[in-house]
N, C-alpha and C positions, 0 to 999 in steps of 0.2 A: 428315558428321563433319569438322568444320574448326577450326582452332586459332584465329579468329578467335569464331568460334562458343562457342568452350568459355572463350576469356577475357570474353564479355559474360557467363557463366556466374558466371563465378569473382566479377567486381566486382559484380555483381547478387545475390551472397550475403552479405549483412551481418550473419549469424548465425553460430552456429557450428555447424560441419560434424558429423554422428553418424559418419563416418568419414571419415579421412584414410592411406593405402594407399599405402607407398613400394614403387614396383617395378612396372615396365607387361610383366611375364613371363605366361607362364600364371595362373600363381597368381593374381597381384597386380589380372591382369584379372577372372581367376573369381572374384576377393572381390567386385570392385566389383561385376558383373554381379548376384548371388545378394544384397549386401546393398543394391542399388538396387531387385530384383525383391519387397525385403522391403517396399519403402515408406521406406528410412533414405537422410538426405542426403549422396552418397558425391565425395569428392575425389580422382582415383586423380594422384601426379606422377612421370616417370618419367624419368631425367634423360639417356638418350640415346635411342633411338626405341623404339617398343614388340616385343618379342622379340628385340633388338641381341643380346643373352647366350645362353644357354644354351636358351629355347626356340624359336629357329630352328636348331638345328645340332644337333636329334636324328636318332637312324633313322628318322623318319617312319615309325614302327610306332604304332600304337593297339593294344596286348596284353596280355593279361593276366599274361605273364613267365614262359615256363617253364623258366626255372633259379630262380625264387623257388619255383617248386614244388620243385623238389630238394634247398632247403635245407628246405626242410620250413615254408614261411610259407604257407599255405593261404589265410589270413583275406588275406594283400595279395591273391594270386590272382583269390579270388573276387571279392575288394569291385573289383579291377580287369578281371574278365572284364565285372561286371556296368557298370561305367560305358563300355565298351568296346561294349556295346550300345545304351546310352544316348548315349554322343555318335552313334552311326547311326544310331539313330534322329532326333536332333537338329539334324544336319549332314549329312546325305546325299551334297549336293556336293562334300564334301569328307575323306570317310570311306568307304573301301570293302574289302571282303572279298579277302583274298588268299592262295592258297593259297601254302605252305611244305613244300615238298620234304627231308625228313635222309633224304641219302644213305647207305645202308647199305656198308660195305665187310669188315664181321667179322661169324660167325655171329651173337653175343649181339648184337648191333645192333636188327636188325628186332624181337625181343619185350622187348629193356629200354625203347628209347624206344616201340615201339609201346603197351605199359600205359600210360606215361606220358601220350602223349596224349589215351588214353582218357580217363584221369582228368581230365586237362584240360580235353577237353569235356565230361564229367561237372559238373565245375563250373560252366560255364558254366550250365548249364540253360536256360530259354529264351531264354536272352541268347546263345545259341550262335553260330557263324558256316557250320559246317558239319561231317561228322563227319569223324574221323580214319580212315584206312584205309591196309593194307600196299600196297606197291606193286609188282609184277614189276619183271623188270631191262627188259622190253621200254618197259614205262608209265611207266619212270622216266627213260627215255631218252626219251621223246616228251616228257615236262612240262620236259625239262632237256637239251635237244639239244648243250650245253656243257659237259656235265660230265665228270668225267676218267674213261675208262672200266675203266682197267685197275684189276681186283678187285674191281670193284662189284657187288653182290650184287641189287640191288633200293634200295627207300628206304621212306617212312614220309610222308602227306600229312598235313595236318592245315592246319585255316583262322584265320587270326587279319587284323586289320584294320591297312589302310594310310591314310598321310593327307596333306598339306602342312600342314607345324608353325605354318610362321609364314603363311601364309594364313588355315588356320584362329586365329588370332589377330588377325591383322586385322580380322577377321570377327568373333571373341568384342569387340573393344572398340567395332566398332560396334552390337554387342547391350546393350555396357554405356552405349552411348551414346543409343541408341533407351531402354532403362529409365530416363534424367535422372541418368545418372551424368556427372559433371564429368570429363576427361582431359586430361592435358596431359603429350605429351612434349616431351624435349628442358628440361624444367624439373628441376634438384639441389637435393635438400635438403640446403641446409649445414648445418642444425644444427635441433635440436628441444629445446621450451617447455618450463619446467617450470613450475605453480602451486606454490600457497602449499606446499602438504600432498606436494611433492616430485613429484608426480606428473606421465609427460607430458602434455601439456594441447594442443599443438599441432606445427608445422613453423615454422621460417626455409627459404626457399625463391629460387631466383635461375633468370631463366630464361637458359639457356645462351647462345640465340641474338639473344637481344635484350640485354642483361643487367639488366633489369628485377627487383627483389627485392620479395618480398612474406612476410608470416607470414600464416598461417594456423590458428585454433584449431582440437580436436576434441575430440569426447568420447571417442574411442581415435582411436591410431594404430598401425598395423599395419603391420609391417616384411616387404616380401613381397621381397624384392630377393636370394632366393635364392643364390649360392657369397658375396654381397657382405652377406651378414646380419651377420656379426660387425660389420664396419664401420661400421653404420646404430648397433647395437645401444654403441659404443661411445662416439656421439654423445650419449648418453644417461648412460654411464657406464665412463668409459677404464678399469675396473679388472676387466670383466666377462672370465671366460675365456669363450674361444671355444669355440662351436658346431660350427662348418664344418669338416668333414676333404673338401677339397676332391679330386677325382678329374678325370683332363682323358682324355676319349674323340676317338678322332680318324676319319674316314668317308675314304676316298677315291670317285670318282667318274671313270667310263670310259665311251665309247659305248656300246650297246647290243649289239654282236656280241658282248659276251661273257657275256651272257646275252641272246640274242633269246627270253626267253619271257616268258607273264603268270604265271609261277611263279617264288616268292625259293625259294634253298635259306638250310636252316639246321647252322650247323656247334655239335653242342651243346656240343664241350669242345675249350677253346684252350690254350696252354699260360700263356695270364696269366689264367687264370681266368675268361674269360666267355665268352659264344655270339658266333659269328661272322656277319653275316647279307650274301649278297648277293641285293640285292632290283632290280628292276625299278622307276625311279621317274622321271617327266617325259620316258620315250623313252631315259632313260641308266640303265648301272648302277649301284647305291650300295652300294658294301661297308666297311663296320665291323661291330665297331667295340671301342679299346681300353680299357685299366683302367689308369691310370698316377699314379699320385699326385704332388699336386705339394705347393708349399709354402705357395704365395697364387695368391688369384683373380685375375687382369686379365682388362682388358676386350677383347683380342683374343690369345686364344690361338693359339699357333702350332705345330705337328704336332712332335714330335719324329722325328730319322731313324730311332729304335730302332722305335718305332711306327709309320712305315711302312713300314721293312723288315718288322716282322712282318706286317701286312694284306697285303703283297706275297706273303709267301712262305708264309702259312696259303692265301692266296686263289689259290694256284698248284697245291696238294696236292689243290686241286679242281675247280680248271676245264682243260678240254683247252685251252684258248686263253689261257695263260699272260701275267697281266698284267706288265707294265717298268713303269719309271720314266717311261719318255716316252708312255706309256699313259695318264696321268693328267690327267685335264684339270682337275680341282679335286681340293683337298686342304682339309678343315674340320675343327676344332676346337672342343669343346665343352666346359664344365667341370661336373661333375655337384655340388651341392651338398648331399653328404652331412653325415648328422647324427655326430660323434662318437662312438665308442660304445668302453668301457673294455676293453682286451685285445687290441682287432682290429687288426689292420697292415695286413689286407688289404684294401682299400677295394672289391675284388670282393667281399668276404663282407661288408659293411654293409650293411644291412638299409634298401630303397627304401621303408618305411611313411612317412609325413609324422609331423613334430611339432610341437605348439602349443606355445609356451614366454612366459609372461609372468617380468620381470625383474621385481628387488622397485620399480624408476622409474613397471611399468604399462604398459612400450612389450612390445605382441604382438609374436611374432614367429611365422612359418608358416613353414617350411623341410622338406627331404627332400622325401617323396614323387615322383611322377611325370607326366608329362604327362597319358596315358590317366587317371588318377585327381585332375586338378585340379578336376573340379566338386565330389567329396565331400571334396577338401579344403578348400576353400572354403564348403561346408556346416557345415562340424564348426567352421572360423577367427571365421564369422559368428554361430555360436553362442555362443562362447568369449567374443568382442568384444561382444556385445550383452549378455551378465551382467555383463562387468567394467567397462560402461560405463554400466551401470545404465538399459540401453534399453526401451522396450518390446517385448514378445517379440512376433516375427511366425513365421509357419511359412517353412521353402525353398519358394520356389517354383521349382527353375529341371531338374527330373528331365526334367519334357517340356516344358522353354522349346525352343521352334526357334531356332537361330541363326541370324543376318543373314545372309542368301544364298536360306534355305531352298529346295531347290528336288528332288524326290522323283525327274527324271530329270535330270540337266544334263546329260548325254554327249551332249544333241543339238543343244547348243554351242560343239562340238570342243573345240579347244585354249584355248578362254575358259570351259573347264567348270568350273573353281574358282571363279568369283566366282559360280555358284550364280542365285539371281534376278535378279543384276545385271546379267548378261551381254548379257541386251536391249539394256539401254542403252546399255549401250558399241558395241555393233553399230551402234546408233543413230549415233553417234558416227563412225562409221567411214564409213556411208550420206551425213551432212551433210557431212564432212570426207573425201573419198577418198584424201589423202595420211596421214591417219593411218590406214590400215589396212595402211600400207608396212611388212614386218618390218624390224625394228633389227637383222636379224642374219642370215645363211642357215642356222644353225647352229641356231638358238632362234625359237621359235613367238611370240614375244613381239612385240605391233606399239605404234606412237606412240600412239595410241588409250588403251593401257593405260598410260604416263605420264600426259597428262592426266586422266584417273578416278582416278588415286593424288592426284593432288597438290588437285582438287577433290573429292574425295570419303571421300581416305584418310590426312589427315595426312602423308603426305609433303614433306621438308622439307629432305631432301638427297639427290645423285647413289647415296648408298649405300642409302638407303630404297627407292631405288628400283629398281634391280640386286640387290639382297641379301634384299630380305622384300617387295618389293608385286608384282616377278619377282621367281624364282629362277635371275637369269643368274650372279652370282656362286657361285653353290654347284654349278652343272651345267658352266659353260665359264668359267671365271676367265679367258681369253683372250680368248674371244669377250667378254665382259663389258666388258672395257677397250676393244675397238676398238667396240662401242657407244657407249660412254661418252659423246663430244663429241656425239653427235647426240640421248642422254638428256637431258643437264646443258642442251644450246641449248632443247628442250622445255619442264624442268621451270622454268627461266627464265622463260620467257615466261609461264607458266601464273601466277606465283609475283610477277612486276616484276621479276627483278632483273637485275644489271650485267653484265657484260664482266669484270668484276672477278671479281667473285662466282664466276662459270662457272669460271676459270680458278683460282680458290680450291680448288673443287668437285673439280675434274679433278684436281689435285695431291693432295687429301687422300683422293680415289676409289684412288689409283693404288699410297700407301701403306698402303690397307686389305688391298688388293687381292695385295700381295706375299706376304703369309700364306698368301693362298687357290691360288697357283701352286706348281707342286712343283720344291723346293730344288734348284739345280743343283748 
């Protein structure tokens, strides 16, 4: 998968495209993947790198959501327990079973969530992960040797699935790639076609890094560019109200002593309305995550101090080892692109279902929903898009597509377990070259071996692709991340031709991403 590759793609197509798919997110990827697996000719263009937004900077949970059960949405639930087995089964490498600890501290505790869970796994049915069961104060102390003792009763176990966001993404666009789907990031669509009969007909498109412009027709086009929908949707028609009631959740991220276990606890009620989760992920802890409403989407959100004073001081009411401020090694920010809905203020009480929406211009748009459930979003967008485009109907193929990696054990890959079947060859890589198997970092498992595989194999395109989604150094040590940085960028240089110039461009615009991800003095 190479941008060299995907532009002999682009000018070798003289026809016009059966889809054209603004937004290289989850979504925008699980269109292309599902309507390329259909047999239709698919365009995806994404104008900064693929998962830059919101789907790198979740919980890294695959779940089925149990506070959508307590509002009482059963149907997201299930239809998300059930794709929640399906990406495990699909992704293996990169999906796995993790148990969740609620610590009990008040009698009604252990039998309100206990039912709860039941039901939970109840729903599941054979998509299950494992059963739910009460837990002694002794057994709750062994799954959770950190947790704050004083008046703890016992807790409540129950199983749901963990994953890397933006790996598994990586991964999904080279599955969209392997099916003849066309991708290209780093390419913005400034504006979109209309024929005779008003309707959109295609993209005006400019690639960022080159500034190369091109159009593009299609017989739809599908606006997946999720908190940044309105925007897309505007281009089409500046008079349309908005969609998007944007929401910004925020994670922090600590070493590992403050949960040394392979068990997350789950806190079910915060006082801004959502669950609290710290989980165990890459060797470090992750705890979010907030509900804050803002006003507009941009492209690098930054944590508010209300928001982590609150993660600070929820996440201190239950761990014996009390996180600080200088505790924190990365701070991330994410903006959740909710759907609107009349009455609600709360943007914790909106409703995570996805929705198709066509404008009377013709331009799709697929917004809400959730990561765990981006294949059946993408199922139901492809269906949508191929009536209003007047396609030929094909069936989904993509329930038991394996994803690029596939691989049923990779843990005996160690710390190259995520890339799944690829991991050989980068070993390979490491065996030809012995200086790239040198780690970038004493802090992070990440070696030079794995720049080169990003930048020939993975679309990689700058310092930040490469730190932020092809590793996860900037989301685990924002510190460590930067004093890598010159020995990335001298790397991904070489791999790439470029200058002295270039590097030192690189380094400056790494360092300004990079001030987000450190916590505020």
């Amino acid at each position: 998968m190479n941008r060299q590759e995907m532009y002999r793609r682009l000018n070798a197509h003289s026809r016009r495209w059966d889809f054209i798919i603004v937004g290289g997110g989850a979504t925008g990827v699980g269109v292309a993947i599902d309507a390329a697996t259909r047999g239709y000719d698919v365009l995806l263009l994404e104008r900064g790198d693929f998962g830059k937004g919101t789907s790198s900077r979740s919980t890294k949970l695959v779940h089925g959501g149990v506070r959508y059960l307590e509002q009482g949405n059963i149907g997201l639930v299930m239809e998300a327990l059930k794709e929640r087995g399906l990406l495990l089964q699909n992704a293996p490498h990169l999906v796995r079973d993790l148990a969740f600890v609620v610590p009990n501290y008040d009698w009604w505790e252990a039998p309100f969530y206990g039912l709860g869970l039941k039901l939970y796994n109840l729903l599941a049915g054979k998509y299950g992960f494992g059963d739910s069961r009460f837990l002694s104060l002794d057994e709750t102390l062994e799954r959770l040797p950190t947790i704050e003792r004083r008046g703890l009763r016992g807790g409540v176990v129950y199983f749901d699935g963990q994953f890397d966001d933006a790996r598994l993404l990586i991964n999904l666009a080279s599955t969209a790639d392997e099916q003849g789907a066309t991708l290209l990031n780093y390419v913005e669509v400034t504006g979109l076609t209309r024929g005779p009969d008003g309707f959109v007909d295609g993209v005006q498109a400019r690639d960022v890094l080159s500034g190369l412009e091109f159009t593009a027709p299609a017989a739809v086009v599908v606006n997946a560019t999720g908190a940044f929908s309105d925007s897309v949707r505007r281009q089409a028609d500046p008079t349309l109200s908005p969609m998007i009631a944007p929401s910004q959740g925020i994670h922090l991220v600590f070493d590992r002593s403050f949960l040394p276990s392979n068990s997350a606890i789950m806190v079910p009620h915060t006082s801004d309305g959502r669950v609290l989760f710290a989980i165990p992920w890459h060797n470090h802890t992750l705890v979010g995550t907030t509900d804050t409403p803002i006003s507009e989407a941009v492209p690098e959100p930054t944590a508010l101090e209300t928001e982590i004073d609150f993660i600070l001081e929820t996440a201190s009411s239950y761990l014996a080892k009390k996180p600080s401020r200088s505790d924190v090694l990365s701070v991330f920010a994410g903006i959740r692109p909710l759907v609107r809905a009349g009455g609600v203020s709360n943007t914790a009480a909106l409703s995570r279902d996805h929705t198709i929406h066509i404008d009377p211009t013709g331009l799709l748009t697929i917004c809400g929903g959730k990561w765990t459930t981006y294949r059946r979003m993408a199922e139901d967008c492809v269906n949508q898009a191929a009536t209003l485009a007047s396609l030929p109907e094909q069936p989904c193929r993509t329930h038991h597509l394996n994803i690029h990696g596939f691989h049923p054990s990779s843990s005996k890959f160690g710390p190259l377990f995520v890339y799944g079947a690829d991991a050989p060859a980068i070993q390979d890589l490491m065996r030809l070259h012995p200086s790239l198997a040198e780690p970038l970092h004493p802090l992070l498992p990440y070696t030079a071996a794995e720049v080169v595989w990003a930048a020939r194999f993975e679309m990689a395109c700058t310092l930040e692709d490469i730190l932020a989604r092809r590793t996860r150094a900037l989301f685990l040590n924002a510190r460590a991340a930067l004093e890598m940085a010159p020995r990335v960028v001298s790397l991904l240089a070489a791999e790439l031709g470029a200058s002295p110039v270039w590097q030192s461009a690189q380094l400056r615009a790494f360092e300004s991403v990079a001030r987000h991800y450190l916590m505020p003095s």
